[in-house]
C-alpha positions in Angstrom: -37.7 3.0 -96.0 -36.4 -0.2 -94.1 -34.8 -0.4 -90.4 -31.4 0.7 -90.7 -29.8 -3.2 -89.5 -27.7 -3.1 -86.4 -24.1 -4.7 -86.7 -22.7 -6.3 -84.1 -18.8 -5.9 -83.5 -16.5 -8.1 -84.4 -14.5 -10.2 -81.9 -11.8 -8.4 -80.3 -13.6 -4.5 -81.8 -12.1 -2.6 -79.2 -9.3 -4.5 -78.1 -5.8 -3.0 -78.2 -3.3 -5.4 -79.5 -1.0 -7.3 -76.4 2.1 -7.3 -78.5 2.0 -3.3 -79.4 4.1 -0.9 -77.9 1.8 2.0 -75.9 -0.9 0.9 -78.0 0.0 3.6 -79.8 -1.4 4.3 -83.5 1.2 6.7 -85.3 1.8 8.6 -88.5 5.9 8.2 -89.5 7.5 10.6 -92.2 10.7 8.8 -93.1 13.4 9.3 -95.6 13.8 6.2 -98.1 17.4 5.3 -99.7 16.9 5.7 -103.2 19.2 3.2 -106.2 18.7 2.7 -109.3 19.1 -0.9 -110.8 20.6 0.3 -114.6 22.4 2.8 -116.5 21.4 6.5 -115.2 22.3 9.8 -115.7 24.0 10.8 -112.8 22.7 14.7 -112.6 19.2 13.1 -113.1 19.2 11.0 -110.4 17.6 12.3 -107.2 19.1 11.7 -103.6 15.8 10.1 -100.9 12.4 10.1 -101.2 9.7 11.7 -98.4 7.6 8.5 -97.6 5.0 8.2 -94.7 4.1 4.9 -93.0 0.8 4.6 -90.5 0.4 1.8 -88.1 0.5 0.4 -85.0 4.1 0.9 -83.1 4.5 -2.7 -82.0 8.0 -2.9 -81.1 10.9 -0.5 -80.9 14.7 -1.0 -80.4 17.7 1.4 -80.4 17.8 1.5 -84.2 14.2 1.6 -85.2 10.7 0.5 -84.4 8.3 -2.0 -86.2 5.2 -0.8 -87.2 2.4 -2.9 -88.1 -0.3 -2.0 -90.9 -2.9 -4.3 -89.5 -4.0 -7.1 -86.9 -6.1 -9.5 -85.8 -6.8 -10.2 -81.9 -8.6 -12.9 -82.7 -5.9 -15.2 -84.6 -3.1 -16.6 -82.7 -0.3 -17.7 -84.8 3.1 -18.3 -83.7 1.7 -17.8 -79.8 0.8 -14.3 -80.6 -1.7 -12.4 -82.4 -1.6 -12.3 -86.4 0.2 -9.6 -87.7 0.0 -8.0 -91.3 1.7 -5.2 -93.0 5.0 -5.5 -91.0 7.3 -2.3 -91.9 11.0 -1.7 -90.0 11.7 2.1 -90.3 15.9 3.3 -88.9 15.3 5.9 -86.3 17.7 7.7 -88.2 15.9 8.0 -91.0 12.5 9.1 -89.2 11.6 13.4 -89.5 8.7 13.3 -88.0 6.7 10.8 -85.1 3.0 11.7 -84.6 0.7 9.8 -82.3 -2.8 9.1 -84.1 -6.2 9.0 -82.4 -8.7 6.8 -82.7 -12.4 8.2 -82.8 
């Protein structure tokens, strides 16, 4: 068998993003509206759905917080690091908030 090849990290490996909130990485179980773009049955039609969202808690206001799915410390855009996956969740939507950790 060969030498296992080491790996080196990528730029910014470790880094926690400067725009996120806490640099906290979170698990959100949220209620989502639910419609219905044609004719339905109305006793068939089902009121929201359980959904769950994980990302990085980069901003948060009165009504809700911005997560974000992915990043990358090493691409400014905009005069701030690249962001990807952006999701606004209403606070008042959110049942459950859960602080990740990262091993």
């Amino acid at each position: 068998m060969g030498k296992r090849q080491q790996h080196s990290k990528p730029e910014g490996a470790g880094q926690e993003p400067e725009g996120c909130k806490a640099e906290k990485l979170v698990l959100i179980s949220w209620k989502d509206h639910t419609a219905n773009g044609g004719w339905a049955d109305v006793d068939e039609f089902h009121g929201p759905s359980l959904c769950h969202s994980v990302g990085w808690l980069w901003k948060e206001d009165d009504e809700g917080l911005t997560l974000a799915g992915g990043w990358s410390p090493g691409i400014k855009k905009y005069d701030h690091e690249s962001t990807g996956n952006l999701q606004y969740i209403l606070k008042s939507c959110i049942v459950q908030r859960r602080k990740l950790t990262v091993q």
